[in-house]
Each structure stands twice: as C-alpha cells, then as structure tokens.
C-alpha positions in Angstrom: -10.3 -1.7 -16.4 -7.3 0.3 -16.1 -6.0 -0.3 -11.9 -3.5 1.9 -10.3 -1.2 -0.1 -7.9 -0.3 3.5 -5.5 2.9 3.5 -3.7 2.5 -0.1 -2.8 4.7 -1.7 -5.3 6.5 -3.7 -3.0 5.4 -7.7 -2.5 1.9 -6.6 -2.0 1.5 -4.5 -4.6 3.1 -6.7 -7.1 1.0 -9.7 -6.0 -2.3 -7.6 -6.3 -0.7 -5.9 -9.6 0.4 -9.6 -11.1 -3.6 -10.9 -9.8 -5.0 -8.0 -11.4 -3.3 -8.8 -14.4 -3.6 -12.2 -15.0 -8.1 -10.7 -14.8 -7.1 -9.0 -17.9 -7.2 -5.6 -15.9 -4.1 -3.4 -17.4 -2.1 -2.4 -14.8 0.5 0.3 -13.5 2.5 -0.3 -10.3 3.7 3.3 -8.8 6.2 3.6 -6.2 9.1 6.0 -5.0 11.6 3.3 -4.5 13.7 2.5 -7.6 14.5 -1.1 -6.6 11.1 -2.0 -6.1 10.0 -0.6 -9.2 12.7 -2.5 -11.0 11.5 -5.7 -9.6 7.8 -5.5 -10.2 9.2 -5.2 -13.6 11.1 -8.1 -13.4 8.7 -10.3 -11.8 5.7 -9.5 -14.3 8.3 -10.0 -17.5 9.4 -13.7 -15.3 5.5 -14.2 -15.6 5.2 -13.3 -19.0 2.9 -10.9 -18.0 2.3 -7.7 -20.8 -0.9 -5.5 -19.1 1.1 -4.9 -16.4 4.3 -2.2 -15.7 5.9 -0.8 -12.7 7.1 2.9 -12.9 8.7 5.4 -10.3 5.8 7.9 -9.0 5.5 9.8 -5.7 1.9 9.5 -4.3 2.0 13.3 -3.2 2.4 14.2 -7.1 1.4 11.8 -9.8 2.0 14.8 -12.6 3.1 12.2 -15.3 -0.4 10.6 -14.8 -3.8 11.9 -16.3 -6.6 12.9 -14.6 -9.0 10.7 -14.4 -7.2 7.4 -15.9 -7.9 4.6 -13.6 -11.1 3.0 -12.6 -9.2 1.7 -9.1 -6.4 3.2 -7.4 -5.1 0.7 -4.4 -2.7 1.3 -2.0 -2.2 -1.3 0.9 0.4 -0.2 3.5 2.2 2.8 1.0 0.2 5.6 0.4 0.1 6.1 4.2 3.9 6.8 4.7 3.7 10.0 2.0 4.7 12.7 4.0 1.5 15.1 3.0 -1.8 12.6 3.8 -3.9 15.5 1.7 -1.5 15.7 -1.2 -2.1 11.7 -1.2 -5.9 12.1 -0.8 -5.8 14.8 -4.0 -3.8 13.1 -6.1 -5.6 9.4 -5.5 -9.1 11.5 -6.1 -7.3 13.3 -9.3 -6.4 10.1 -11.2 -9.4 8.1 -10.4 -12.6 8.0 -12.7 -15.6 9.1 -11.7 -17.6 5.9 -10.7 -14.1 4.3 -9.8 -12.9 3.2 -6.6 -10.1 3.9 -4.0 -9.3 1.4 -1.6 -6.5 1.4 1.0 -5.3 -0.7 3.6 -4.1 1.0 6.2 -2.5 0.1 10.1 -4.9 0.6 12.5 -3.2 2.9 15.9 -4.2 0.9 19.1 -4.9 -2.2 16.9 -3.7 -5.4 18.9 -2.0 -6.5 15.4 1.9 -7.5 15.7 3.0 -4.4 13.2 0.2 -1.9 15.3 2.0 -3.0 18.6 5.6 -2.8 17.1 5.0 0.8 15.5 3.6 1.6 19.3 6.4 0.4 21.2 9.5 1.4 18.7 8.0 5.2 18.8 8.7 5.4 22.4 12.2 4.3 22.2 12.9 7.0 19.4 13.4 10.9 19.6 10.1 13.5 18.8 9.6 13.5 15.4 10.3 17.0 13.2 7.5 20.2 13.7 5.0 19.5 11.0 4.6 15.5 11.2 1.8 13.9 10.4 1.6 10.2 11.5 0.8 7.3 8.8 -0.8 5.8 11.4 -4.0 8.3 10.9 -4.8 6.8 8.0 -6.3 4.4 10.4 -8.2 6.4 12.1 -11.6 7.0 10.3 -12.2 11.0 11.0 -9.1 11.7 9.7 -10.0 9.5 6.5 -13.0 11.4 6.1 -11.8 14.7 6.2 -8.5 14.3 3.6 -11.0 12.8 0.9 -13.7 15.3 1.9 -11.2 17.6 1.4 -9.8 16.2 -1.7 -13.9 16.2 -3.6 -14.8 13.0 -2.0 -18.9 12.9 -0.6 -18.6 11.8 2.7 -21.4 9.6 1.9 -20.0 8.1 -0.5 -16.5 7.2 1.7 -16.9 3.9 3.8 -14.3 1.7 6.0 -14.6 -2.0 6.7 -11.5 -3.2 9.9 -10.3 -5.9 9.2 -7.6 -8.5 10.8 -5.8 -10.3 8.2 -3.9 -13.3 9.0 -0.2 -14.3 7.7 1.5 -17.8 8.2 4.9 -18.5 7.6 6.4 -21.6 8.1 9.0 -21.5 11.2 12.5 -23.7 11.3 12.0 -27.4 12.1 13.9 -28.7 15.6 16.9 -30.8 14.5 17.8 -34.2 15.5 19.3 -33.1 18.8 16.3 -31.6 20.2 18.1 -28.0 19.4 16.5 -25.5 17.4 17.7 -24.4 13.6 16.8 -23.8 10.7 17.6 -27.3 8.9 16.1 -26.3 5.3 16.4 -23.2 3.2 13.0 -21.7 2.7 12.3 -19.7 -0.4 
C-alpha cells in the first residue's frame, strides 16, 4: 500500500506516517513547511524507519507526484489551510488510485471543540480577510465537501462524512509544596 501523508506532516502526520509505516505501508509525508519536513525525516531515521520519507509539496500542486500513486491520501488538519480548497480537492483526486481512499480531518465551524471556539472568537478580534478568501473552516461543512470533490471526479455517492469529537489529555503542572501552583517537573 503506497499512503500519502497530505500537508499534514506536522506531529500528526508524522505519527500516522511513522504508524503507517511500522504496517509495512510505504509512506510519503508532503508538506509546505521546510522544518517540518526536515523533522519527519528525522524522526523516522531516529526510528529506524526506511518505507517512510517526508518531502516539501504544496497540496494545491503535487506536479512532482504521479497520477494515480497512492492507494490513501490523508490529510488531518492541513489540506484545509491550502488557499484554493478545489485545487486541494483536484490534486488529492489526481494522485489517488482508483479504488483508494481520501480521508480528512477537518475543524468543524460552530463545533463546541476548544480549537472550533478559539478560531470563532480570534476571527472577530482580527481585520476582514483579503477579496477572494475562502475559509478552512468549510472543509467542515459537508455541502461544501461535496461539491469540491464532485467537482474534482468524485461520485457524490461515493463521498461520506463521519463527526467526530476526539479527545486529547495532557498532563497539567503539579501544585508545589506551598499550596502554589508551578510547574515542578519538566515534561517531555
């Protein structure tokens, strides 16, 4: 299975790339941010990982990839910051196989989530964005979905959403010894 990690490389998409991976599923990480490609890299050489590469890629135009390469293109939280949403549709459509799969995770607008909520309340607070916008938040909205990969060759039969509310813990700082709070131990 050859798996497509979209414009997702960051810490998601090099957990799901490494997971993928370690399946035997030979994998390529694609993002626009140099840094983060450099440390998927990294992290899958620290692993000793050898099906799996990060490489620099923007999701609107994936020219240095072959139509038709992947049997699962992924893109949780990336994909849906590309400027041109149909561009994104086009090109995840393009590379994918037929019979293969594009999943995405997406923010939800209106979504009671911590992230949903921030995005809502931060866009008040800043200026109109530029003539021509398109919001990543309508990749959460599932008409819009529809129509980019209708648009892109998709059946709209053959295009389905599951929502979803994902859960993350993180450990918080411990109280010291004086009832104060602080962060008495480095985390990794």
């Amino acid at each position: 299975m050859r798996y497509i990690a979209n414009r997702s490389s960051g810490k998601q998409g090099h957990a799901i790339a490494a997971a993928l991976s370690k399946l035997g599923a030979d994998v390529l990480g694609v993002d626009i941010a140099s840094n983060l490609v450099e440390a998927g890299n990294k992290r899958v050489k620290a692993e000793g990982i050898t099906n799996c590469t990060f490489q620099e890629g923007d999701a609107t135009d994936l020219h240095e990839l072959k139509d038709q390469s992947f049997d699962l293109v992924v893109s949780i939280f990336g994909a849906m910051f590309a400027p041109k949403p149909l561009e994104v549709a086009k090109e995840m459509v393009r590379v994918t196989r037929p019979g293969g799969r594009i999943i995405m995770g997406n923010w939800i607008p209106g979504d009671p989530t911590l992230v949903a909520q921030i995005l809502k309340i931060s866009s008040s607070y800043t200026p109109p964005p530029p003539e021509g916008f398109i919001s990543p938040m309508l990749w959460g909205v599932e008409n819009e979905v529809i129509d980019r990969f209708v648009n892109a060759g998709i059946p709209k039969e053959n295009i389905s959403f599951v929502r979803d509310t994902f859960t993350f813990s993180a450990p918080f700082p411990r109280r010291n010894s004086s009832g104060d709070s602080g962060i008495t131990t480095a985390l990794p």
